[in-house]
Backbone bond lengths (Angstrom), bond angles and torsions (degrees), N, CA, C in turn:
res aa  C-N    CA-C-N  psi(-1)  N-CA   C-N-CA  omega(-1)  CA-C   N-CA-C  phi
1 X - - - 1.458 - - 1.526 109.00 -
2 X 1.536 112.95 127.02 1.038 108.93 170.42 1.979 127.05 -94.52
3 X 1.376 104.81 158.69 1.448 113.49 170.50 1.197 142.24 -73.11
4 X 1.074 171.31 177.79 1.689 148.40 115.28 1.154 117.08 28.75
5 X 1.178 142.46 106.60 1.448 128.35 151.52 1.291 140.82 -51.86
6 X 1.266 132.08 130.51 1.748 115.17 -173.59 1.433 111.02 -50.48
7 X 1.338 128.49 -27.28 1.441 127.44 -174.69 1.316 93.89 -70.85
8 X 1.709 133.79 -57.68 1.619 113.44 -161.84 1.861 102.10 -81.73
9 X 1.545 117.33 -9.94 1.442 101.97 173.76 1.961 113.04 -56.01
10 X 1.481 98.94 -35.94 1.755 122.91 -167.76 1.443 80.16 -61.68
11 X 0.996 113.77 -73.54 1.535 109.10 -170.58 1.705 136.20 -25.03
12 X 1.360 97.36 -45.62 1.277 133.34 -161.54 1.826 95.66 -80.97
13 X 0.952 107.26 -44.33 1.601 118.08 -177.25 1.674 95.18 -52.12
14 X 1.890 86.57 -79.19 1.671 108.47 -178.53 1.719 104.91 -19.81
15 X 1.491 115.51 -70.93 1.459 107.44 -150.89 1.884 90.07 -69.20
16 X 1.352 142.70 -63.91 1.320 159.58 -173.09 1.542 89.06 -23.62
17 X 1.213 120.78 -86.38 1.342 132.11 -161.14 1.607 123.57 -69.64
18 X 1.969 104.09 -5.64 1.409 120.79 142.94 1.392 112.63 -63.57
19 X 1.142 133.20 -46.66 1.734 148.04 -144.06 1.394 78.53 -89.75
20 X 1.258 134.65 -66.99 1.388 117.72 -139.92 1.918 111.66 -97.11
21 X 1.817 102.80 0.69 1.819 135.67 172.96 2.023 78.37 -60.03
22 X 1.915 104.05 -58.75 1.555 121.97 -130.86 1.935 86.61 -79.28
23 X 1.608 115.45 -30.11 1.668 104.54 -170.75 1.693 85.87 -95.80
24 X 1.153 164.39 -20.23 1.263 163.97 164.85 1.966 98.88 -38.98
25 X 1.458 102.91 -57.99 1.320 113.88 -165.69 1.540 101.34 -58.01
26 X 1.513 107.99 -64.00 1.834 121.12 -166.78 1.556 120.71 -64.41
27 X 2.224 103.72 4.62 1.507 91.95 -152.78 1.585 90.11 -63.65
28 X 1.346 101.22 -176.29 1.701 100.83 173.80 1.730 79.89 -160.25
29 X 1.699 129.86 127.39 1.549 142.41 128.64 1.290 99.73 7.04
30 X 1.165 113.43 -65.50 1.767 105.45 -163.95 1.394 123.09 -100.33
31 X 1.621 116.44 4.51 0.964 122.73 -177.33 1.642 109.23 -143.21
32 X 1.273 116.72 82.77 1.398 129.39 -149.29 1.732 94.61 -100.24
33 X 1.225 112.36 -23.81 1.787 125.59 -177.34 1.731 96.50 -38.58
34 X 1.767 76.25 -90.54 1.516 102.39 179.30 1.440 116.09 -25.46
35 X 0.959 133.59 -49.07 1.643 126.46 -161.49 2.125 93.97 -86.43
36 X 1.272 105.52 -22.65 1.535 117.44 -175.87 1.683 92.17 -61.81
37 X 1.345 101.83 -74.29 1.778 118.20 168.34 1.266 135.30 -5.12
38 X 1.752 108.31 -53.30 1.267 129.01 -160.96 1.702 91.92 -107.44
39 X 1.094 138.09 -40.02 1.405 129.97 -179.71 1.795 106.83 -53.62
40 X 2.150 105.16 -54.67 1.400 101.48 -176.80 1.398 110.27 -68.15
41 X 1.118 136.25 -9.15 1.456 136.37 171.32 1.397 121.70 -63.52
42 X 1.315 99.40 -47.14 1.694 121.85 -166.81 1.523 90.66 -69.44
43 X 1.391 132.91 -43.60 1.692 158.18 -160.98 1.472 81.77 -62.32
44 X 1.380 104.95 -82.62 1.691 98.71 -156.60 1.646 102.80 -75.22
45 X 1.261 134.56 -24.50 1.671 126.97 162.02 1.338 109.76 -22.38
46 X 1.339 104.74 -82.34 1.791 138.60 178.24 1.277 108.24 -33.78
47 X 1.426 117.83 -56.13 1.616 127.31 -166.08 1.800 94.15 -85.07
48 X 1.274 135.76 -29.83 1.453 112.44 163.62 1.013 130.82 -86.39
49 X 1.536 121.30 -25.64 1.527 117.97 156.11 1.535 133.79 -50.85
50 X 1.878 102.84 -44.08 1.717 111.24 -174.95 2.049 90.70 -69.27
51 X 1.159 115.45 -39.71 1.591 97.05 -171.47 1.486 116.46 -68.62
52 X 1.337 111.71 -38.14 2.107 110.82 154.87 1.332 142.12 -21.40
53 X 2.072 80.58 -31.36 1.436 94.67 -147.65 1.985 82.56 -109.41
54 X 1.763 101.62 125.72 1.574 112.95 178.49 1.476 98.43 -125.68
55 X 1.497 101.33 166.45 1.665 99.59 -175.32 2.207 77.20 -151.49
56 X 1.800 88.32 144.14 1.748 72.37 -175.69 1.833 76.21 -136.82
57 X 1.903 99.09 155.26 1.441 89.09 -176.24 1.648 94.11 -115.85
58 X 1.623 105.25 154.58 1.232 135.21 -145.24 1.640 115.76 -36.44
59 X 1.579 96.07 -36.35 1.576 82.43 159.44 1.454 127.59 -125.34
60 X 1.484 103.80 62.98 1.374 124.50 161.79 1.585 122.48 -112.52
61 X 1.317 105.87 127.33 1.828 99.95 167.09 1.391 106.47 -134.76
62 X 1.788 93.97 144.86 1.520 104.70 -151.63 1.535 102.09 -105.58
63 X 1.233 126.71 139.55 1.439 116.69 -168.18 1.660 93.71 -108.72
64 X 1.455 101.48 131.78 1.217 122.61 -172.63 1.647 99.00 -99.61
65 X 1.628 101.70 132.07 1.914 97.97 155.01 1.337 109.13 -137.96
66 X 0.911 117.49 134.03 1.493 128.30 175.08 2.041 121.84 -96.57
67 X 1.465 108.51 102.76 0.987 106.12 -171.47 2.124 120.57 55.47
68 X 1.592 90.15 27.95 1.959 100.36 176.59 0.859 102.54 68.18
69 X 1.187 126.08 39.47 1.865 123.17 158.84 1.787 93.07 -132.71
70 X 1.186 113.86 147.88 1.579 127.43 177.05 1.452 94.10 -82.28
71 X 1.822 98.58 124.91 1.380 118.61 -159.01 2.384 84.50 -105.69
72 X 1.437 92.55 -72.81 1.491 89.22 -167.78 1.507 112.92 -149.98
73 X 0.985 139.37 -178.34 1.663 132.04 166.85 1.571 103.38 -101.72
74 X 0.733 154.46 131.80 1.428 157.02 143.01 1.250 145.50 -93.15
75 X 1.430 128.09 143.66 1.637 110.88 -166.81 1.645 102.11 118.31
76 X 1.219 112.69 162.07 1.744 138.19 -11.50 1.802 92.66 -82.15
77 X 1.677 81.27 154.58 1.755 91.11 173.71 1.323 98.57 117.36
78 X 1.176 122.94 -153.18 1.793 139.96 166.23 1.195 126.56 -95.54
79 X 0.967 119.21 142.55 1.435 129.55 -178.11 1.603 118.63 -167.03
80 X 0.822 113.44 149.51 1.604 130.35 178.14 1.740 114.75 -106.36
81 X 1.247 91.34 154.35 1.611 105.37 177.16 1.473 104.84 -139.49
82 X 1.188 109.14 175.76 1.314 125.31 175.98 1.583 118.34 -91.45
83 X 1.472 130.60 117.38 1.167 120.40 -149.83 1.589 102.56 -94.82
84 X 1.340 129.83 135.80 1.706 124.27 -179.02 1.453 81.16 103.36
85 X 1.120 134.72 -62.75 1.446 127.60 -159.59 1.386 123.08 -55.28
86 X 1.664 73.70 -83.71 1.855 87.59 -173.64 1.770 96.91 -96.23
87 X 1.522 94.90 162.30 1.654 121.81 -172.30 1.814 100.81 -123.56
88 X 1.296 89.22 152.63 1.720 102.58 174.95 1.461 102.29 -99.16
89 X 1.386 163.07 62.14 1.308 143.02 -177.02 1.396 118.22 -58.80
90 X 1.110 122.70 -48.25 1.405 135.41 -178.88 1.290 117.71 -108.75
91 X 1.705 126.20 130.97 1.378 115.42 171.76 2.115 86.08 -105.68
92 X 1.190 123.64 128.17 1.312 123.71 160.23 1.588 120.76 -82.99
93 X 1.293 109.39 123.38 1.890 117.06 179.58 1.776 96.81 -84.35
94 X 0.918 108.78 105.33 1.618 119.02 164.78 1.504 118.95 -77.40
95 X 1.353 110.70 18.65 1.705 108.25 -177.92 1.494 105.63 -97.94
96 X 1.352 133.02 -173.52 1.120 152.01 176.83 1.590 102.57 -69.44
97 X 1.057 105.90 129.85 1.907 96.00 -178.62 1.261 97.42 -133.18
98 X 1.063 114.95 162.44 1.672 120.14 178.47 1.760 116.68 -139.40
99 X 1.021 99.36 129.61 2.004 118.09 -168.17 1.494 100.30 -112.61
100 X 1.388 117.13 137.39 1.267 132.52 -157.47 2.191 75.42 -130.70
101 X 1.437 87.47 136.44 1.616 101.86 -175.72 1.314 114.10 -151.44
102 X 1.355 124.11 154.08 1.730 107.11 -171.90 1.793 93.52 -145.40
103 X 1.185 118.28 -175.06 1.497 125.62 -157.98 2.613 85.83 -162.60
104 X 1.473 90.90 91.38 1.488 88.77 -174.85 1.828 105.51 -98.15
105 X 1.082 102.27 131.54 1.605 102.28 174.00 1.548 106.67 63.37
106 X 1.139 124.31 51.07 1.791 116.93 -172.14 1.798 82.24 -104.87
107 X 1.838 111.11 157.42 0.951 109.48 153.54 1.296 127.50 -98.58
108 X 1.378 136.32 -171.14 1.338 113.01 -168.63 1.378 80.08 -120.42
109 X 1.813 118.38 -155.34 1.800 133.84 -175.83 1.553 87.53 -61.82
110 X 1.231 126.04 -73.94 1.514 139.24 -171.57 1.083 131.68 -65.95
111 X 2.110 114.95 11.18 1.298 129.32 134.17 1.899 78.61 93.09
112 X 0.987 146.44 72.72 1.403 149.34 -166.23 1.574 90.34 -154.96
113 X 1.390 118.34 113.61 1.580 133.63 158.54 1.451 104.79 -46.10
114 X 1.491 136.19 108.37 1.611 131.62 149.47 1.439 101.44 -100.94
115 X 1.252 105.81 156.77 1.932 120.34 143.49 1.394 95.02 -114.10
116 X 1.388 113.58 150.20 1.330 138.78 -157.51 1.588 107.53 -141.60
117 X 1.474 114.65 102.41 1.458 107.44 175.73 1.733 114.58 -106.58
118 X 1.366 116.45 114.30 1.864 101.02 -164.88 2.028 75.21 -117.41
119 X 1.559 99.79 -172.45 1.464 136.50 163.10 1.465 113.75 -128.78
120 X 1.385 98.58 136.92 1.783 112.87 171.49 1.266 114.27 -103.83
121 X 1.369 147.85 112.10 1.450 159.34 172.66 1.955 93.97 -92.21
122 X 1.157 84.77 112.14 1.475 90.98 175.23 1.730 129.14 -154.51
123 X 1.508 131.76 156.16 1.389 106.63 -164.51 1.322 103.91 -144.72
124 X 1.333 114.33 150.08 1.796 102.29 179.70 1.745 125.07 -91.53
125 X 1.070 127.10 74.60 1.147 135.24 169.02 1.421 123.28 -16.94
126 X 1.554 121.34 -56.85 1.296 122.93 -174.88 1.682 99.45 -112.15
127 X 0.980 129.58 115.77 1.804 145.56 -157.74 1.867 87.40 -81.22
128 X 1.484 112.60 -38.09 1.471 127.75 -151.45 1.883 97.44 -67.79
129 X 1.504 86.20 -68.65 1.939 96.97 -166.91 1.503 81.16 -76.79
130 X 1.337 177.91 32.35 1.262 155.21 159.93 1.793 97.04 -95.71
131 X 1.784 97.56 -48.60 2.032 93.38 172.43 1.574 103.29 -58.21
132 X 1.080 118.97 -42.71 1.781 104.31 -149.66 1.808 103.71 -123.87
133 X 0.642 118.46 30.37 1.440 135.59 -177.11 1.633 96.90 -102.89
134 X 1.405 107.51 -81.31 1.270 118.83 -165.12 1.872 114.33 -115.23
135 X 1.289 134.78 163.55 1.102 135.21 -139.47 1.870 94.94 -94.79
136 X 1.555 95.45 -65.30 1.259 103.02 163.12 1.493 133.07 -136.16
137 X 1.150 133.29 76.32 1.170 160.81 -150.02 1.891 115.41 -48.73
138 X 1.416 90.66 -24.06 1.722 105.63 170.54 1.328 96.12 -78.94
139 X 1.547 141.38 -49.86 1.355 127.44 -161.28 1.792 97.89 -100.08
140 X 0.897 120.85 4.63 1.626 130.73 175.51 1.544 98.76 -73.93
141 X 1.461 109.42 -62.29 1.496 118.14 -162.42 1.577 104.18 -68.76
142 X 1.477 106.26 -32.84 1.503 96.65 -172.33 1.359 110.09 -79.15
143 X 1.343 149.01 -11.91 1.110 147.81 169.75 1.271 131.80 -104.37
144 X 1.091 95.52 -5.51 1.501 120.03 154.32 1.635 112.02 -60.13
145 X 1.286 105.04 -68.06 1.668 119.74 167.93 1.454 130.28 -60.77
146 X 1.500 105.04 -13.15 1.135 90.47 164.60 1.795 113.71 -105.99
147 X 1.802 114.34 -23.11 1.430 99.74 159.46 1.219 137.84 -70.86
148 X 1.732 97.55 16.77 1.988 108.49 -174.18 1.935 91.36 -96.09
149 X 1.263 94.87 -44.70 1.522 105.64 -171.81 2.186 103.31 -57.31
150 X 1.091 112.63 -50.52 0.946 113.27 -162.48 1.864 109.63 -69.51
151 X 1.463 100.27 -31.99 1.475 100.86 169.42 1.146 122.64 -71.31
152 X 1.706 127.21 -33.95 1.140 133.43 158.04 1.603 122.48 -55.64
153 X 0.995 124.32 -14.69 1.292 116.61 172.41 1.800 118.03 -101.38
154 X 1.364 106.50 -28.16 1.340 114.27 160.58 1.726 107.70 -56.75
155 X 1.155 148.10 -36.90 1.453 155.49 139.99 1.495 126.92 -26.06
156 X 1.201 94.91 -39.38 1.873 106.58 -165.93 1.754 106.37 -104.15
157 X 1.168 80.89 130.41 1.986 84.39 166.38 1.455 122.50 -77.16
158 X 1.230 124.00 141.82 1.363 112.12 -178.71 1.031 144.02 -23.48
159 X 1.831 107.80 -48.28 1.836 132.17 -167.59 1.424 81.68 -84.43
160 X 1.094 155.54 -72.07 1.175 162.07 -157.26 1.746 109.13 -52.80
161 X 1.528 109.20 -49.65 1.682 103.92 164.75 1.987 108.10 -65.00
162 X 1.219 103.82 -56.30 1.837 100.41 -179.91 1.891 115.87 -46.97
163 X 1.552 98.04 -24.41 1.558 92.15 176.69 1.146 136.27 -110.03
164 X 1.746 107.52 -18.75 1.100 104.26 157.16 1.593 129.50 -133.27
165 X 1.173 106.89 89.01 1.177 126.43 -149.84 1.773 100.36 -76.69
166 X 1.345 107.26 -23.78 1.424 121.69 171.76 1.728 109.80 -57.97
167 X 1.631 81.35 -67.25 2.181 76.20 -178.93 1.304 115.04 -56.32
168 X 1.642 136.53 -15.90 1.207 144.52 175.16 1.102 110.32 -40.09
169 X 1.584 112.41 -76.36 1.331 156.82 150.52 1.431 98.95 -7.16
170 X 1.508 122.35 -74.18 1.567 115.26 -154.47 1.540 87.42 -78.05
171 X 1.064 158.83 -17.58 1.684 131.16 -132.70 1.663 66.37 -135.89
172 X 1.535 163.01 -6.99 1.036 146.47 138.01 1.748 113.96 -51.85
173 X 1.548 106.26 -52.57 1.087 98.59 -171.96 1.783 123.81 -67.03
174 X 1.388 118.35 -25.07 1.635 136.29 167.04 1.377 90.19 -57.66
175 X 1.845 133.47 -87.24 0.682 100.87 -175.39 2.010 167.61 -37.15
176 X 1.636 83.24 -24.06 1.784 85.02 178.94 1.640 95.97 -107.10
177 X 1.125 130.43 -17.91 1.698 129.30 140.71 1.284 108.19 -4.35
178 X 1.648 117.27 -78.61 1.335 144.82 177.07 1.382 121.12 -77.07
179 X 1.115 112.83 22.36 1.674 115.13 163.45 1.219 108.74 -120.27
180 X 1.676 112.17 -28.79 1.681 119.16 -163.23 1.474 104.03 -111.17
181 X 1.693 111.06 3.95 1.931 90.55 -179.73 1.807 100.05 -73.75
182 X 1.740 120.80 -25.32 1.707 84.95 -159.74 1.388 101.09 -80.50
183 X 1.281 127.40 30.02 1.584 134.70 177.61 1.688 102.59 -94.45
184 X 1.154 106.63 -44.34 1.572 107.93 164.76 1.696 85.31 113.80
185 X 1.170 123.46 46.05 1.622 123.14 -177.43 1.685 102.58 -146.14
186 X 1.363 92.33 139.76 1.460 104.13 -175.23 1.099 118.00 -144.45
187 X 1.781 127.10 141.81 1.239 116.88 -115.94 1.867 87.05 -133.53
188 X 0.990 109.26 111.59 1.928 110.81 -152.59 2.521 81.60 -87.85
189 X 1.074 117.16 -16.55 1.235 76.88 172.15 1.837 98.59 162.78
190 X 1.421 125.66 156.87 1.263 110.00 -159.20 1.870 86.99 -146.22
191 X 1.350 115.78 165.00 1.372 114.46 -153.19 1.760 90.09 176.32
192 X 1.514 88.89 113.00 1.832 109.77 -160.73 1.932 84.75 -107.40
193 X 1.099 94.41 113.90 1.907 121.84 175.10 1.334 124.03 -54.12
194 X 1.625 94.79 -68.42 1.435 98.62 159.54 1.333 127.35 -164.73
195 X 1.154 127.28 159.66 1.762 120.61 -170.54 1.436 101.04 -123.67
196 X 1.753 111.62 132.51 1.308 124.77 -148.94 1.907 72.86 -130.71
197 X 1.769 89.97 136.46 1.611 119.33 173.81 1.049 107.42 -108.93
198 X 1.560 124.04 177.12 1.377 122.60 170.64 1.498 109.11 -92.70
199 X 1.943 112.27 146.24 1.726 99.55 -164.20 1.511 100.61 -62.82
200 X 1.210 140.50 -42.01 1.423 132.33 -177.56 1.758 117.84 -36.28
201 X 1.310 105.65 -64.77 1.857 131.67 168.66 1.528 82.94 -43.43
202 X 1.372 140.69 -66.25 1.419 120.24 -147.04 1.491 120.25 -96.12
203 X 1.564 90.10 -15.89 1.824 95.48 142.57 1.351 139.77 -49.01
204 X 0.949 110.00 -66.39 1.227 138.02 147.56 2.026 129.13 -1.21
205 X 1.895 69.62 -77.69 1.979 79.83 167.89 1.315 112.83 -74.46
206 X 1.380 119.02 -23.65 1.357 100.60 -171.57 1.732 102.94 -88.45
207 X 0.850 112.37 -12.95 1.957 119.17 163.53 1.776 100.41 -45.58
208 X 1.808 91.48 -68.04 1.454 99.14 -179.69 1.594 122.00 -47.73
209 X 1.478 106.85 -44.17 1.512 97.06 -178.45 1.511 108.04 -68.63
210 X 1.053 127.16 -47.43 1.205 109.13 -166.52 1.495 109.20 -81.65
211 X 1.332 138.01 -18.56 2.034 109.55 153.52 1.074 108.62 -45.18
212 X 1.486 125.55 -52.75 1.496 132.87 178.02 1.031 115.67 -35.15
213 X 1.561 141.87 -61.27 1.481 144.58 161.73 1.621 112.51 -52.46
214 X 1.483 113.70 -36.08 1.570 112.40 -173.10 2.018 108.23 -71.07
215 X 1.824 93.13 -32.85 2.031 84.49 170.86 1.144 118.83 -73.51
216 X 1.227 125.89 -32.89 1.603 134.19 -155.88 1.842 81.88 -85.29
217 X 1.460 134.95 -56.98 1.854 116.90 173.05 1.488 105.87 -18.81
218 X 1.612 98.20 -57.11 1.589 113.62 -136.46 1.632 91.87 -89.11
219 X 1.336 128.14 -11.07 1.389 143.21 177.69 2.177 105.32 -66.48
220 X 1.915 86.82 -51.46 1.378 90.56 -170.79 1.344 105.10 -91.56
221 X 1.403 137.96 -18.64 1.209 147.58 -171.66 2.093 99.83 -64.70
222 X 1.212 97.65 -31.21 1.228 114.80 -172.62 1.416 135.84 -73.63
223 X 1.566 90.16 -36.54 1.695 133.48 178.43 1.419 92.79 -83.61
224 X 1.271 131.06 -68.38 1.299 147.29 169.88 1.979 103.20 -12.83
225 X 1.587 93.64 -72.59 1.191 101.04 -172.42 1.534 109.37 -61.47
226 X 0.687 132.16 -53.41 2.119 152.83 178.88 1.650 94.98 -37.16
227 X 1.520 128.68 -57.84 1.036 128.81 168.34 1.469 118.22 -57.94
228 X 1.482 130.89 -35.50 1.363 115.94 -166.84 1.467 100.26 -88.42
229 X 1.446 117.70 -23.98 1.816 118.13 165.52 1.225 100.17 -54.72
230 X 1.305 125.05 -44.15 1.418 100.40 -163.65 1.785 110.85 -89.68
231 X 1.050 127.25 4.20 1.384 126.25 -176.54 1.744 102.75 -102.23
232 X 1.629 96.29 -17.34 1.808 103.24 166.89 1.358 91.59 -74.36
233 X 0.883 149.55 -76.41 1.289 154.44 -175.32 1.658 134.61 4.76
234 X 1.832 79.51 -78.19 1.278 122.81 141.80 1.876 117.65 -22.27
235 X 1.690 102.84 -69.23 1.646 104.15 -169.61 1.366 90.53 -96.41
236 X 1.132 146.25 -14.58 1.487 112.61 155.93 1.460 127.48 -50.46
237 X 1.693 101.02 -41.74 1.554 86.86 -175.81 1.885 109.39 -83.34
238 X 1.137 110.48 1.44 1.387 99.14 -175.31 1.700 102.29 -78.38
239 X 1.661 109.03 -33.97 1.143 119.28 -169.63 1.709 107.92 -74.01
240 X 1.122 118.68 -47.33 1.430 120.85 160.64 1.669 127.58 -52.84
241 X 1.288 98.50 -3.53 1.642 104.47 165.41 0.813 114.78 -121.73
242 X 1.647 132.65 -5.18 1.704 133.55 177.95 1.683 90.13 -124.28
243 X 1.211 136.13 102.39 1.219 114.15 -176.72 2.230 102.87 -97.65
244 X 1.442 102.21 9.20 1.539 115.93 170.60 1.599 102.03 -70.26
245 X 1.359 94.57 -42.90 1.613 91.21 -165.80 1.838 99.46 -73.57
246 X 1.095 122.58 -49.24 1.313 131.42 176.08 1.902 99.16 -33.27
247 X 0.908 107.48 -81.01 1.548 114.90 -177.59 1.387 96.78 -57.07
248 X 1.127 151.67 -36.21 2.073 115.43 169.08 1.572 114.16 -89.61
249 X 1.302 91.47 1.99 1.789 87.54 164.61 1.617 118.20 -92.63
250 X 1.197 96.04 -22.62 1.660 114.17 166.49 1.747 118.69 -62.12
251 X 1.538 85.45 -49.26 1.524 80.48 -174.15 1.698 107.42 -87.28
252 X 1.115 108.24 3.68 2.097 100.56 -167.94 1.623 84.93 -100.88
253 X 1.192 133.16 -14.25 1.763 123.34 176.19 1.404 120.49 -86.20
254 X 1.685 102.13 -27.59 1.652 129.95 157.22 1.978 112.50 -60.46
255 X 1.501 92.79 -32.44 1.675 77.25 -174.40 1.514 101.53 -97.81
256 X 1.633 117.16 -28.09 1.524 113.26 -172.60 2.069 99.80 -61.17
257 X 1.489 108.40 -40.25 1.617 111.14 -158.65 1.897 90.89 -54.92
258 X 1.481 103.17 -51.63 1.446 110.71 -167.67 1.697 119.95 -64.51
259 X 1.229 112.28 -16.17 1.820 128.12 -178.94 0.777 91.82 -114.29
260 X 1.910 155.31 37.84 1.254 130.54 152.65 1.493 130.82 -147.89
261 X 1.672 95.13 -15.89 1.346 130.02 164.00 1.554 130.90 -117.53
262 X 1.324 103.05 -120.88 1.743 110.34 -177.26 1.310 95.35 -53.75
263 X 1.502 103.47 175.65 1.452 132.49 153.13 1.665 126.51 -94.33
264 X 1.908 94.86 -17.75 1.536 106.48 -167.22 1.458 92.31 -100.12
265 X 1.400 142.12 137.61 1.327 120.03 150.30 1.515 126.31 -131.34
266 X 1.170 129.55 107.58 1.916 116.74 -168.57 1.463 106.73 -77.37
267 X 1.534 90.42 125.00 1.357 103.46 149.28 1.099 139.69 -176.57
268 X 1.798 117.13 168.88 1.608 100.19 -132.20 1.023 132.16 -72.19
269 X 1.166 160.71 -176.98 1.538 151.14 -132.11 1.802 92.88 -130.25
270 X 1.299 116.75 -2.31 1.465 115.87 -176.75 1.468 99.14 -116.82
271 X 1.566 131.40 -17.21 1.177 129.21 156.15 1.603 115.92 -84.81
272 X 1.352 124.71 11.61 1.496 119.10 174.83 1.475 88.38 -102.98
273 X 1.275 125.90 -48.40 1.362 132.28 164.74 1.325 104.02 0.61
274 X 1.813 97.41 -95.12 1.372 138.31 -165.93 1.328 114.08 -49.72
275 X 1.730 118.68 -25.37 1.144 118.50 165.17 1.689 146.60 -94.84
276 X 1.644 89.96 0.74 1.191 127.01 160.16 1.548 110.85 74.66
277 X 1.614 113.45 42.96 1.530 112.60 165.90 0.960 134.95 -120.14
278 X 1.831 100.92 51.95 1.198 134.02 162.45 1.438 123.98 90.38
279 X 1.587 97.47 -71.86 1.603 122.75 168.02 1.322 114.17 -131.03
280 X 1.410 105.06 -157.93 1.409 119.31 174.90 1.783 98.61 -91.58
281 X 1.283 123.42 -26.55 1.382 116.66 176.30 1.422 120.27 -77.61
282 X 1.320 99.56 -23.34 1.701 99.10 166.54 1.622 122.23 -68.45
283 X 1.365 94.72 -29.42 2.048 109.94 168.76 1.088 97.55 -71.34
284 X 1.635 142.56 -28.83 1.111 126.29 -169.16 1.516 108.87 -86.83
285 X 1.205 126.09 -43.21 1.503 117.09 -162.66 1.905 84.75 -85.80
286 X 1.450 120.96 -30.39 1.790 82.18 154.29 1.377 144.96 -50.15
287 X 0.897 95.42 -37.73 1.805 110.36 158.76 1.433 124.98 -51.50
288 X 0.790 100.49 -40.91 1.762 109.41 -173.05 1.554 87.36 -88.30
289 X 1.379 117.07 -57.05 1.625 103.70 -158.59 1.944 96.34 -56.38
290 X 1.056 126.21 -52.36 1.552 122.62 172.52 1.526 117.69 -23.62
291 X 1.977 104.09 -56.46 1.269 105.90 -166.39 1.374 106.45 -72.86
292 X 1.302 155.62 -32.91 1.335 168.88 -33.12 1.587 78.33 179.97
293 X 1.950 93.46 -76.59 1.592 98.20 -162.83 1.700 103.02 -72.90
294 X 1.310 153.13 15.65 1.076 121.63 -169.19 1.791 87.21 -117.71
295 X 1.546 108.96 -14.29 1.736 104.29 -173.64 1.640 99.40 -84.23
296 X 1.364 119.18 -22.23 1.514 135.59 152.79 1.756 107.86 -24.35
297 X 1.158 75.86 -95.36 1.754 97.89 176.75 1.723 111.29 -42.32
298 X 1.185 120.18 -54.01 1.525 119.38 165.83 1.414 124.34 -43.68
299 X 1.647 112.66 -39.86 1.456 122.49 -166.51 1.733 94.30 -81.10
300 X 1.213 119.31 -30.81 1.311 126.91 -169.01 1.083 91.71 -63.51
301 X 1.579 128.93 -88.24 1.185 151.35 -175.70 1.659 103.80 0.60
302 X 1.641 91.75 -75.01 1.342 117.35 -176.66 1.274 127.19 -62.69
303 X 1.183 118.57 1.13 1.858 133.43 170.21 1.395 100.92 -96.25
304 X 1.388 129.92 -67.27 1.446 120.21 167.19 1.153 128.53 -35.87
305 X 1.381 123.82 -45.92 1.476 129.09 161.28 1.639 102.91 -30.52
């Protein structure tokens, strides 16, 4: 509820401090009444005009009653009333307002302790039924929203509040929609912040999620392997029908092991065979011819330096 406005306080001065300019002028020694007269005149002039006088800002409407009957809504801008008569009880804010509401210790369908913190964005449409409808319409809406919230979560299963926190949201917002239209308030949209578990419960799931991530590794790790058997598979039989290709694939894994690693390398005396370098001395001066060229390449290296 608002007070006086600074514009009708200005006012109030203006006419007062005219009245008492106007009994200053008329005093007269012998006639001390008169100038008494015109000051209390000017007093109550001033003081019924500045209270007439309302100013409401743009999104305010002022509910007028005249003698306890609903006279009119009034506002934005200036306006006057009738002073003794009519009363302002309510100034109504017609803007977007927003209510912060919570849901503490509720259980859910599956008997699971949440606290529930949402927001209400909401606005009063009808200025009229919001004064006289309901008593107080700020603590109306907020408990409204939070016994909408609390029934809605008694409804919902846990996984179902953590996932869809959206459908929460809309079937909250219908509901207090429909508690607060015969108030003349309408509720543009509601948006639940956050939902608090117990730390044990949220231990718990996160135990669960992560086996959950550790089978699905061990799921693809698995698949993984199943595919590379079968692409062995695959080059076995290609290799068992080209046995040319077999022997230069033999020998290019023989020359990469020997040009890229050890110096020592075993192997078997039926794959030197198969690869046709004669003996074991023919593997050997391969060896050497490798080492030869790579201390080559080093000495090079190392002269340019």
């Amino acid at each position: 509820m608002k007070s006086k406005s600074i514009f009708s306080g200005f006012i109030f001065i203006v006419l007062f401090g005219g009245g008492l300019a106007g009994a200053y002028a008329a005093y007269r020694p012998a006639d001390s009444m008169a100038s008494v007269a015109i000051a209390a005149g000017s007093f109550l002039v001033a003081l019924l005009i500045a209270s007439a006088i309302k100013i409401a800002d743009p999104w305010d409407r002022a509910m007028v009653l005249r003698l306890g009957h609903f006279h009119s809504l009034r506002g934005p801008g200036l306006f006057f009333i009738v002073p003794i008569l009519d009363t302002i009880p309510y100034w109504i804010d017609t803007r977007v307002i927003t209510t912060a509401f919570k849901a503490e210790k509720t259980l859910t369908k599956d008997t699971v302790p949440v606290d529930v913190d949402a927001v209400l964005f909401w606005k009063v449409m009808d200025p009229k039924r919001a004064a006289l409808e309901v008593a107080d319409y700020l603590s109306a809406i907020s408990w409204a929203a939070q016994t909408a919230l609390r029934d809605v979560i008694g409804k919902t299963m846990l996984s179902d509040m953590l996932e869809g926190r959206d459908k929460i949201s809309s079937v909250l917002q219908t509901i207090i929609d429909e508690r607060t239209e015969p108030w003349g308030i309408h509720v543009n949209s509601v948006e639940v912040k956050d939902v608090l578990i117990p730390p044990a419960l949220e231990n718990a799931m996160s135990m669960q999620a992560q086996a959950e991530r550790e089978r699905q590794a061990r799921v693809i790790l698995g698949d993984s392997e199943r595919q590379v058997a079968e692409k062995f598979g695959e080059a076995a039989l290609t290799y068992a029908n080209n046995p040319v290709a077999l022997h230069l694939r033999a020998m290019n894994m023989l020359y990469e092991g020997l040009k890229q690693n050890a110096t020592i390398v075993i192997v078997p005396s039926s794959a030197v065979e198969t690869m046709g370098l004669g003996s074991m001395a023919g593997l050997t001066a391969l060896t050497m011819g490798i080492g030869q060229d790579k201390e080559k390449y080093v000495n090079g290296a190392t002269a340019k330096t």
